[in-house]
C-alpha positions as CSV (number, residue, x, y, z in Angstrom):
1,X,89.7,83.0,93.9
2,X,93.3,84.3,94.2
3,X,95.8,81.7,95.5
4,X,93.0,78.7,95.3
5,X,93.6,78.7,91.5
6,X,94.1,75.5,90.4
7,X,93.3,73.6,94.1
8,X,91.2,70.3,93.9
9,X,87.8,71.2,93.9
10,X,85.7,68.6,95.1
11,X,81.9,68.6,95.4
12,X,80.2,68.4,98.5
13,X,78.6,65.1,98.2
14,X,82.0,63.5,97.7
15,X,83.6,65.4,100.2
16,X,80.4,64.1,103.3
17,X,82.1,60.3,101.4
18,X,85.3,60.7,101.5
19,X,86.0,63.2,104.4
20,X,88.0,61.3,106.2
21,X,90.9,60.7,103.6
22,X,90.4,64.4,102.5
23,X,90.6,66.2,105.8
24,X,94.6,63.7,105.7
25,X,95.3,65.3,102.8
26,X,94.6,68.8,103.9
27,X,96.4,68.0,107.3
28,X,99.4,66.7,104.8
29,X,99.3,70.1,103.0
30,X,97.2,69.4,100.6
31,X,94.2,71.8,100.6
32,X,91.3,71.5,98.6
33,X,87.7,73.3,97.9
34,X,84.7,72.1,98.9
35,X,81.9,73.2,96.3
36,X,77.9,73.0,95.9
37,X,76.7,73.2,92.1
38,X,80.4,74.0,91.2
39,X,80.8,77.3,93.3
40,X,83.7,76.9,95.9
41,X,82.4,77.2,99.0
42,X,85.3,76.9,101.6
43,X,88.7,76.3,101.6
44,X,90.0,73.1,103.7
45,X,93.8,73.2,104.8
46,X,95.9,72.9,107.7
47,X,95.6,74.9,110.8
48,X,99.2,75.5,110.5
49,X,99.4,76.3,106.7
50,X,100.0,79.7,106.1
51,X,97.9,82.1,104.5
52,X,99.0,84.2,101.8
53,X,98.5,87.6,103.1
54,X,98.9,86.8,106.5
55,X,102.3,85.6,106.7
56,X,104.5,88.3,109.0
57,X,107.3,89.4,107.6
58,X,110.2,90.9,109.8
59,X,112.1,93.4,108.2
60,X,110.0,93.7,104.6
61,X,110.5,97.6,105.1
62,X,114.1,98.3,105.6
63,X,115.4,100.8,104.4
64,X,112.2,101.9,103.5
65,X,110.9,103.9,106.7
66,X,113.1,105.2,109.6
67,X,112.0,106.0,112.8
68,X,113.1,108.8,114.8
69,X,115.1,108.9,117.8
70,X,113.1,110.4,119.8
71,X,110.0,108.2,118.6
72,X,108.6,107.4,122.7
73,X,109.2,111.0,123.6
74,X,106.9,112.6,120.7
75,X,104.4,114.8,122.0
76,X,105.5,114.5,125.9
77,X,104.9,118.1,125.9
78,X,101.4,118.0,124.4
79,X,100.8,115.1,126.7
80,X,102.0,117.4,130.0
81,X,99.9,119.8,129.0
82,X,96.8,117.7,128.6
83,X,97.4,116.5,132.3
84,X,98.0,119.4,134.3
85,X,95.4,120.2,136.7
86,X,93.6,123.6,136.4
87,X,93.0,125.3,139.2
């Protein structure tokens, strides 16, 4: 279950009663799991919540990669060649 570890897990019964006052809560960052028979199900938070592994992160490789000069002229030559007409 990853990062929903340890998230209110509420069945789905209680959830149809109370949706309202839960879907609030998610909206106020609170998220929660909706389960049938105890399995989770689905995963109710915010629209604008983050998700773990999809949070963007400028910069998290500096120094880690480089890119060289001459990065959006590799393979112009290749790329001529490709292109010019036979006759």
């Amino acid at each position: 279950m990853g990062a929903s570890a340890g998230m209110k897990k509420i069945n789905i019964h209680e959830a149809k009663t109370h949706l309202s006052r839960l879907v609030e809560q998610a909206a106020q960052g609170e998220p929660f799991l909706i389960a049938k028979a105890g399995k989770p199900l689905v995963k109710v938070t915010a629209i604008d919540a983050p998700d773990g592994g999809k949070i963007r992160r400028l910069g998290f490789l500096a120094g880690e990669i480089t890119v060289p000069d001459d990065f959006d002229r590799m393979g112009d030559e290749e790329i001529q060649r490709l292109f010019v007409q036979v006759t």
